[in-house]
Backbone as ProteinMPNN parsed JSONL, in Angstrom:
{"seq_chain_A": "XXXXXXXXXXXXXXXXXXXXXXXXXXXXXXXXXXXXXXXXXXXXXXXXXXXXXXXXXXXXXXXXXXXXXXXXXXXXXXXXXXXXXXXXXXXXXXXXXXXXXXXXXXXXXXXXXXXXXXXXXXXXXXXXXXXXX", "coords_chain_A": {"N_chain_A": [[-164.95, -97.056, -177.904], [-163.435, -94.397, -179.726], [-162.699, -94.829, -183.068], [-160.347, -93.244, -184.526], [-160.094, -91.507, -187.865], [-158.206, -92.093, -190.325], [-156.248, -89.728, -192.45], [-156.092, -89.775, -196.252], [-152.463, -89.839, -197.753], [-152.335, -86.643, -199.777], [-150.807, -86.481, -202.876], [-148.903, -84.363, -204.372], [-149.549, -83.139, -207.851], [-146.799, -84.002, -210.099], [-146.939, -83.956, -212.902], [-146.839, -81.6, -214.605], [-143.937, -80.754, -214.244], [-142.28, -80.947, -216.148], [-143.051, -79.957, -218.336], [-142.757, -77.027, -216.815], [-140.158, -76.768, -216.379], [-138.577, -76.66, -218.714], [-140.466, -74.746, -219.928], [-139.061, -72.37, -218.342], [-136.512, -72.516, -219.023], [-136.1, -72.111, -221.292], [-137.007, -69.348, -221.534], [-135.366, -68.301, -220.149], [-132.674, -68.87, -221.539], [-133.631, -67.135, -223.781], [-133.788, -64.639, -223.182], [-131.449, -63.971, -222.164], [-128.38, -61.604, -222.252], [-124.683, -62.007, -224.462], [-122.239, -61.25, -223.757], [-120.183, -60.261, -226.172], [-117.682, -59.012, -225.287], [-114.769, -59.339, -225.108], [-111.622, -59.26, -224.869], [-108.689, -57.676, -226.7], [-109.528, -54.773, -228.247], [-107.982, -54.33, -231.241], [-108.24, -52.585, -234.698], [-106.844, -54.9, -237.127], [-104.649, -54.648, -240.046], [-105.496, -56.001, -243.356], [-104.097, -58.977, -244.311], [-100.947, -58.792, -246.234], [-100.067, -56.125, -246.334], [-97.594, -54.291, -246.407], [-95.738, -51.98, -245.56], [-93.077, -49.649, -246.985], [-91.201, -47.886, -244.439], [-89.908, -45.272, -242.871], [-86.753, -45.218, -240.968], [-86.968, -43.196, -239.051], [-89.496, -42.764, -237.753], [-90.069, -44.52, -236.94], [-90.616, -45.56, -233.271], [-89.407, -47.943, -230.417], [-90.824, -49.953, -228.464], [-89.829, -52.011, -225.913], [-90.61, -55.067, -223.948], [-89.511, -56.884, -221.523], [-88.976, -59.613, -219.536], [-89.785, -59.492, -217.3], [-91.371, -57.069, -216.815], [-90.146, -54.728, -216.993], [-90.179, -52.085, -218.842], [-88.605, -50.569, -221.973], [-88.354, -48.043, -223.73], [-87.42, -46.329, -227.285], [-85.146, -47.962, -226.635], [-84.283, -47.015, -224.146], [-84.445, -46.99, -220.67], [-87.53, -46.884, -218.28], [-90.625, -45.51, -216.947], [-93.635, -47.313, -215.859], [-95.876, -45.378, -215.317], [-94.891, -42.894, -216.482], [-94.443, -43.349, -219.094], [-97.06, -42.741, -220.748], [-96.731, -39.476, -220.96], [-94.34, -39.494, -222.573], [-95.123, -40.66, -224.639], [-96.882, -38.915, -225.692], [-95.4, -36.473, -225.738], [-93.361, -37.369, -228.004], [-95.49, -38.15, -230.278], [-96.041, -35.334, -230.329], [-94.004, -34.239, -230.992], [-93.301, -35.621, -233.622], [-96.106, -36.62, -235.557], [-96.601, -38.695, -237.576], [-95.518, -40.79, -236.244], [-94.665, -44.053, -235.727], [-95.69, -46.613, -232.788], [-94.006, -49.453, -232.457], [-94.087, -52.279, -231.154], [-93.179, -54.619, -228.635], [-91.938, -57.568, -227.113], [-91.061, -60.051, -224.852], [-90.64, -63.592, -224.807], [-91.826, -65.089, -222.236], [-93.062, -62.598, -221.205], [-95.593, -60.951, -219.05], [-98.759, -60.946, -219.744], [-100.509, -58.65, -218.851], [-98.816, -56.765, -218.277], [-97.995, -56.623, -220.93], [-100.505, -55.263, -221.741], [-100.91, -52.935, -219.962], [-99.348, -51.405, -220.882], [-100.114, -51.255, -224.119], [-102.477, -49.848, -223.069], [-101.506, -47.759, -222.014], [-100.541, -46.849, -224.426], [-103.136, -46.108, -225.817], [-104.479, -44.264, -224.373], [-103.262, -41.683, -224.987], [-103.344, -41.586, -226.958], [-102.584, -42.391, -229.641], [-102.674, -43.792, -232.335], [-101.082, -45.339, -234.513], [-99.829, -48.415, -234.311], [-97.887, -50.765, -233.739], [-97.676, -54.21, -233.906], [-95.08, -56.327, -232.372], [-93.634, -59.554, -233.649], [-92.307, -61.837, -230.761], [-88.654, -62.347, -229.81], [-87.024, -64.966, -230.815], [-85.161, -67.46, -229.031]], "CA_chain_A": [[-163.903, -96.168, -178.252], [-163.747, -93.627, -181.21], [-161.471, -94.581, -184.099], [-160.326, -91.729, -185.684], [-159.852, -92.242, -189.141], [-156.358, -91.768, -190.839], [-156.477, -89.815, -193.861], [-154.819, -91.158, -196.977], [-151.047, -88.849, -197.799], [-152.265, -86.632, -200.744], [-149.434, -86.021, -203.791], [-148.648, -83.204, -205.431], [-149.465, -83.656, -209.394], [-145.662, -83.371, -210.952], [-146.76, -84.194, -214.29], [-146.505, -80.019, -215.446], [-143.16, -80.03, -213.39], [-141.42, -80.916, -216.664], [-142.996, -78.294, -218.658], [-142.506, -75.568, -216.46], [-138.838, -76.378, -216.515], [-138.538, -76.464, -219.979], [-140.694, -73.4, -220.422], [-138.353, -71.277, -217.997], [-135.309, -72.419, -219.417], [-136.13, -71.079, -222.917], [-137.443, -67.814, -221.387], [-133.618, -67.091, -219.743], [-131.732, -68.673, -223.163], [-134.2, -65.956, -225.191], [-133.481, -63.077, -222.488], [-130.239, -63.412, -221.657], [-127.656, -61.479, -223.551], [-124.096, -62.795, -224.435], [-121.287, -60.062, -223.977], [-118.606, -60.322, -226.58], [-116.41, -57.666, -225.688], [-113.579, -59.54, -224.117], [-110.176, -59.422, -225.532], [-108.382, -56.504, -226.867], [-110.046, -54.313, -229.553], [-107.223, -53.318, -232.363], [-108.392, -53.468, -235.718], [-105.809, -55.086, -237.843], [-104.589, -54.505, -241.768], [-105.162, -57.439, -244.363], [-102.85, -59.468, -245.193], [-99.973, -58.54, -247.562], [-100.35, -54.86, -246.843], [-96.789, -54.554, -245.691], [-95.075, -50.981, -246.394], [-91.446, -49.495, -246.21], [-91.71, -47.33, -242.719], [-89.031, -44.245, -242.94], [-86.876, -45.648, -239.589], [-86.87, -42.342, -238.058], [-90.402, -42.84, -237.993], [-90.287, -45.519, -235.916], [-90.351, -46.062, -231.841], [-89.836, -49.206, -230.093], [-91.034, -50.321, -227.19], [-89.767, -53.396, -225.753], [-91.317, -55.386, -222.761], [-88.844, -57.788, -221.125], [-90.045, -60.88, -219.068], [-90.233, -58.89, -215.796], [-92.742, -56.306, -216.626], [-89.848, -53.623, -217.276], [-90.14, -50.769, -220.126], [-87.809, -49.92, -222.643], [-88.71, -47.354, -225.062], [-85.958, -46.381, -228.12], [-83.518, -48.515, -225.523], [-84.291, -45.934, -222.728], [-85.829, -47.599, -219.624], [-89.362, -45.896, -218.607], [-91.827, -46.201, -215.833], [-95.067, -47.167, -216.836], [-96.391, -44.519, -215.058], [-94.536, -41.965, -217.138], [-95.324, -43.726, -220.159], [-97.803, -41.732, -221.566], [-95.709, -38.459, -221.258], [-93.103, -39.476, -222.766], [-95.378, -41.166, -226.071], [-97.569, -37.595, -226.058], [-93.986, -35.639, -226.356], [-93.419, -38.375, -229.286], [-96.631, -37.906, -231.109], [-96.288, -33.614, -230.378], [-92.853, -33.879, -232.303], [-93.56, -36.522, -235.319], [-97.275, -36.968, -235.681], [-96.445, -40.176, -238.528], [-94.61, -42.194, -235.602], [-95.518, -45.772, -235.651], [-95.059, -47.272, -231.807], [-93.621, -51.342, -232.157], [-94.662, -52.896, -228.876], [-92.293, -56.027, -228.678], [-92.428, -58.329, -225.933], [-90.18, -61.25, -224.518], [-91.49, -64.924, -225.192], [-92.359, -65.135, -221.297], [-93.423, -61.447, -220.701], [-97.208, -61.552, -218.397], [-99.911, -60.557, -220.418], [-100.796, -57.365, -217.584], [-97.78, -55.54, -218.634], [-98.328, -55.647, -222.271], [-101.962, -54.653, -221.893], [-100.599, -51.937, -219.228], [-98.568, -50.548, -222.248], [-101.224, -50.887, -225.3], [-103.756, -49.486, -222.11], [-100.856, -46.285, -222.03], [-100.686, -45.922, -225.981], [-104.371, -46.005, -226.304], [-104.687, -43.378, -223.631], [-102.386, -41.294, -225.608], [-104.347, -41.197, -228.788], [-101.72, -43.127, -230.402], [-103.451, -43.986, -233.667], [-100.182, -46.309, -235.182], [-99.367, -49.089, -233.595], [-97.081, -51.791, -234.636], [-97.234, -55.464, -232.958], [-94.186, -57.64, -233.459], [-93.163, -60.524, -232.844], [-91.105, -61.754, -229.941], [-87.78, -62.874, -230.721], [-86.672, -66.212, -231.054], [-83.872, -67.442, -227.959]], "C_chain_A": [[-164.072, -95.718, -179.697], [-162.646, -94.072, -181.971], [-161.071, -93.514, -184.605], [-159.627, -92.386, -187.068], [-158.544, -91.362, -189.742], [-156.954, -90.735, -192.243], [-155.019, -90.099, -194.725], [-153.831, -89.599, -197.386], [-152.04, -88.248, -199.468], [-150.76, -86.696, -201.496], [-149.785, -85.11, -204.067], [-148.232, -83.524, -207.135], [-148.077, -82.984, -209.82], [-145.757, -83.654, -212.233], [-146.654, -82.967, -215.291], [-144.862, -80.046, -215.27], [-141.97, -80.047, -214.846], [-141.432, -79.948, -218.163], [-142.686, -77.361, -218.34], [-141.071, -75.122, -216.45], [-138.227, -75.966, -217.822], [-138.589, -74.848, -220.616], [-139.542, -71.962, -219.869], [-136.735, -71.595, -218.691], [-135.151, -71.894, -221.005], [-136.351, -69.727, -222.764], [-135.657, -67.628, -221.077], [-132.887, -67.434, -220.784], [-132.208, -67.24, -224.045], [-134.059, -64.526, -224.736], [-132.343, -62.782, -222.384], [-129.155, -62.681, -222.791], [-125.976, -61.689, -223.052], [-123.134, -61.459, -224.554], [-120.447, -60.664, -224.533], [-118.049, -59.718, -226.7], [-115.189, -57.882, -224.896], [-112.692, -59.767, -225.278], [-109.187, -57.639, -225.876], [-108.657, -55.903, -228.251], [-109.089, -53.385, -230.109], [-107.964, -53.847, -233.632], [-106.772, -53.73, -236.675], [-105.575, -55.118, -239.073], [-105.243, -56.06, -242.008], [-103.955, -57.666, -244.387], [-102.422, -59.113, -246.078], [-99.78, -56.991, -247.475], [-98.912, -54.258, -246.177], [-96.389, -53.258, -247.039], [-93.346, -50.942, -245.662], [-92.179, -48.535, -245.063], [-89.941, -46.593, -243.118], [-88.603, -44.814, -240.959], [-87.446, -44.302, -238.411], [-88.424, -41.58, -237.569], [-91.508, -43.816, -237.28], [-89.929, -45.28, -234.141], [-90.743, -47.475, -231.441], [-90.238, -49.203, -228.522], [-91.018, -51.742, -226.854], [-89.876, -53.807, -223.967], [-90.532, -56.269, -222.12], [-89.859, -58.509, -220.083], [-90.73, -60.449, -217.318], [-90.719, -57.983, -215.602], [-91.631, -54.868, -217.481], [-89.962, -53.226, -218.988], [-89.43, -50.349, -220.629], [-88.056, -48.849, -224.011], [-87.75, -46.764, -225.794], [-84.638, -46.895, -227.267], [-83.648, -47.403, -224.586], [-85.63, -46.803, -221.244], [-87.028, -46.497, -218.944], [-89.916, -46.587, -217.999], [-92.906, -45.956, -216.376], [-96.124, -45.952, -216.84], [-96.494, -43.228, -216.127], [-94.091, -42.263, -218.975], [-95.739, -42.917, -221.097], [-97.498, -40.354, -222.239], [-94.972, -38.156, -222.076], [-93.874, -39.664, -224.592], [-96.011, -39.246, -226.422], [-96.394, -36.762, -226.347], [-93.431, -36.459, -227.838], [-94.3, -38.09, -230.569], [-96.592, -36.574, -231.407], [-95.177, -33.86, -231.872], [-92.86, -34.605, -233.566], [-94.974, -37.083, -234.614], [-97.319, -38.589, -236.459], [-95.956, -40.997, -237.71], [-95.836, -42.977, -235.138], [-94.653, -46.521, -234.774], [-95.159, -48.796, -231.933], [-93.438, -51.517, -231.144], [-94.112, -54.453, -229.376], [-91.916, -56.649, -227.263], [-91.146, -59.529, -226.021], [-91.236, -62.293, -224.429], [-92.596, -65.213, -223.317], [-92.759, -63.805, -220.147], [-95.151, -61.778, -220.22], [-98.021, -60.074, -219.292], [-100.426, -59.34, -219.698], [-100.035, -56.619, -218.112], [-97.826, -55.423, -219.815], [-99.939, -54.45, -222.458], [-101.681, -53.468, -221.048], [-100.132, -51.058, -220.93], [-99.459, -50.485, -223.564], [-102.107, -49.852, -224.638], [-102.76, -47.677, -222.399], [-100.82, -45.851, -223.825], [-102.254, -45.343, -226.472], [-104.668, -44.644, -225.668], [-104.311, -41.913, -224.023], [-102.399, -40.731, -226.857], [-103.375, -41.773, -229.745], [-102.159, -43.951, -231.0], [-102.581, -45.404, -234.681], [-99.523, -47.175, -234.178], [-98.889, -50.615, -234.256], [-97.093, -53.017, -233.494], [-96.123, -56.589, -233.329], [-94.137, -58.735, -232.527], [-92.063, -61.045, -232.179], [-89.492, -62.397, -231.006], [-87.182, -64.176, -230.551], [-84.889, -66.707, -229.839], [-83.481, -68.624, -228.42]], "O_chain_A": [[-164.619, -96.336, -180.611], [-161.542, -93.714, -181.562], [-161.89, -92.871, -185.262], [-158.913, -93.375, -187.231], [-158.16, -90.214, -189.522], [-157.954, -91.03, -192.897], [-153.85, -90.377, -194.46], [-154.341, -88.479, -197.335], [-152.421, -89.115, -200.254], [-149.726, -86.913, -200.865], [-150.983, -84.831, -204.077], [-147.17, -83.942, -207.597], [-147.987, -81.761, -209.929], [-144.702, -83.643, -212.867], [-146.444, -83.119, -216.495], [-144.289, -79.371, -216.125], [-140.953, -79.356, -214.78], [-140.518, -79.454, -218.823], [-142.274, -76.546, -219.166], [-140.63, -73.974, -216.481], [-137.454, -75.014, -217.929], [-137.807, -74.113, -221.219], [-139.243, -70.965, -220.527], [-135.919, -70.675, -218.749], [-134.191, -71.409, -221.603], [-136.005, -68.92, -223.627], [-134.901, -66.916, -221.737], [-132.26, -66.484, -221.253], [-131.487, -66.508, -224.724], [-134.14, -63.515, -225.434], [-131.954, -61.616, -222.452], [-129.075, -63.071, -223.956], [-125.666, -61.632, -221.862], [-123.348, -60.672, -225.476], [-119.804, -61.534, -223.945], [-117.583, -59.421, -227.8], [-114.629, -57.035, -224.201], [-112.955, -60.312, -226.351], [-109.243, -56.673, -225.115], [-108.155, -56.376, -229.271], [-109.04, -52.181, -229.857], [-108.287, -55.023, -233.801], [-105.861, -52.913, -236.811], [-106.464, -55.793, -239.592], [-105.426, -56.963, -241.191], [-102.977, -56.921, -244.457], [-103.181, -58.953, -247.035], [-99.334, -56.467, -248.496], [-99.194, -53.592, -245.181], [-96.486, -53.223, -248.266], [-92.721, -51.499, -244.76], [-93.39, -48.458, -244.853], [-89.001, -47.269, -243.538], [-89.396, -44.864, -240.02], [-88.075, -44.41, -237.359], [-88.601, -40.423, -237.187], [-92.722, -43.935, -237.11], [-88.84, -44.768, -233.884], [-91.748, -48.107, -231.768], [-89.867, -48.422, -227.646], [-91.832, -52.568, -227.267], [-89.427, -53.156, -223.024], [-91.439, -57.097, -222.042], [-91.027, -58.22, -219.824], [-91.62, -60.867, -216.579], [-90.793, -57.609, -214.431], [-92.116, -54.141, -218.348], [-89.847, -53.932, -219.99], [-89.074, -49.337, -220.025], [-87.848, -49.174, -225.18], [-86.831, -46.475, -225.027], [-83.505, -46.413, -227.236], [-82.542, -46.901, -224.386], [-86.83, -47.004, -221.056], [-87.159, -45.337, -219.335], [-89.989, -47.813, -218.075], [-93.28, -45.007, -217.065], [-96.884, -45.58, -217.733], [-97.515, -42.675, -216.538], [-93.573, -41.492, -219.782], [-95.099, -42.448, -222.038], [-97.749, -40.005, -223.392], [-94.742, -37.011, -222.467], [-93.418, -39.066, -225.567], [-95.522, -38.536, -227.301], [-96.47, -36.262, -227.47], [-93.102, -35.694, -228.745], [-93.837, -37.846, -231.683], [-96.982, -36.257, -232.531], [-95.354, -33.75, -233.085], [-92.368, -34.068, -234.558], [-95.066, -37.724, -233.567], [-97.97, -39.515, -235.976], [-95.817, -42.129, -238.173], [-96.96, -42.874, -234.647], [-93.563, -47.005, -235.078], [-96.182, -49.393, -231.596], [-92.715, -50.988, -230.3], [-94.567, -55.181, -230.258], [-91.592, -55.876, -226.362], [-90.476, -59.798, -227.018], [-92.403, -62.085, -224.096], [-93.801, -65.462, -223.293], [-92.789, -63.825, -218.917], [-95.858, -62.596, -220.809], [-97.867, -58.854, -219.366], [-101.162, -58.886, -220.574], [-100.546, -55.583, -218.537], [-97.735, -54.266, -220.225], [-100.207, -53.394, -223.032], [-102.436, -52.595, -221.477], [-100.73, -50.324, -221.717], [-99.424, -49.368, -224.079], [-102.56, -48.969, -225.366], [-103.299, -46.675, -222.87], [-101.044, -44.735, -224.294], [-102.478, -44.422, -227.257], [-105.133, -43.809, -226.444], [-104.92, -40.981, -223.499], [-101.811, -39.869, -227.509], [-103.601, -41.407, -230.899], [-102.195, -45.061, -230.468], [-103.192, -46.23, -235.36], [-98.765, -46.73, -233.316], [-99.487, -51.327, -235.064], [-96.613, -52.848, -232.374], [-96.18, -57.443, -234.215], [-94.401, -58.895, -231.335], [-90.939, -60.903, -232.662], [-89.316, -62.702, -232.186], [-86.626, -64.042, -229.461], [-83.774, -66.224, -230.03], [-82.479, -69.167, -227.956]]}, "name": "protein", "num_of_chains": 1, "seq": "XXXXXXXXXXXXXXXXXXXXXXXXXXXXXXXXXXXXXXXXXXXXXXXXXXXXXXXXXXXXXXXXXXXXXXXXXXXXXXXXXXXXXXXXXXXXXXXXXXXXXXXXXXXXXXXXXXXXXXXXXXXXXXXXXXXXX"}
């Protein structure tokens, strides 16, 4: 009877396997690029640069905790928004819109409303802070 002869299991040499990981993980750190354009781009004064403001010079816009729109105390759909700031801006070019918010107003509806002044070309923009309950 014929034996047949076994052969022996080769391996596969892994002694590169920890270069090659190495090497590709520096190629995608040195390719990849890092977007930082998240958040909302206003630029803001320095510190201390705090003027008087003629009131009639002023519009407010205040955001309550449930999304609704009040602009000079007049409620206002977001929709019609924009309209209303572009008739604003036609008649006093110097008005400076204060965007004021309730302590638990959602972050969507202010950015809806900066998203409508920006749209708007509305150049002055005032951020205050909420008010204290």
């Amino acid at each position: 009877m014929i034996k047949k002869k076994r052969r022996g299991m080769t391996e596969v040499n892994s002694s590169s396997m920890a270069d090659i990981a190495f090497l590709l993980l520096v190629f995608f750190l040195v390719t990849t690029t890092i977007s930082m354009d998240k958040g909302i781009s206003l630029v803001l004064p320095a510190e201390g640069n705090e003027l008087e403001v003629n009131k009639k010079n002023i519009s407010n816009i205040l955001i309550n905790e449930s999304g609704k729109i009040l602009i000079d105390d007049v409620p206002i759909k977001l929709k019609a928004l924009k309209q209303k700031i572009d008739k604003k801006i036609a008649g006093n070019p110097n008005i400076i819109f204060s965007v004021q918010t309730h302590k638990r107003t959602k972050y969507q509806a202010y950015l809806n409303v900066l998203d409508k002044l920006k749209e708007a070309n509305a150049s002055k923009i005032s951020i205050a802070n909420p008010p204290e309950f």
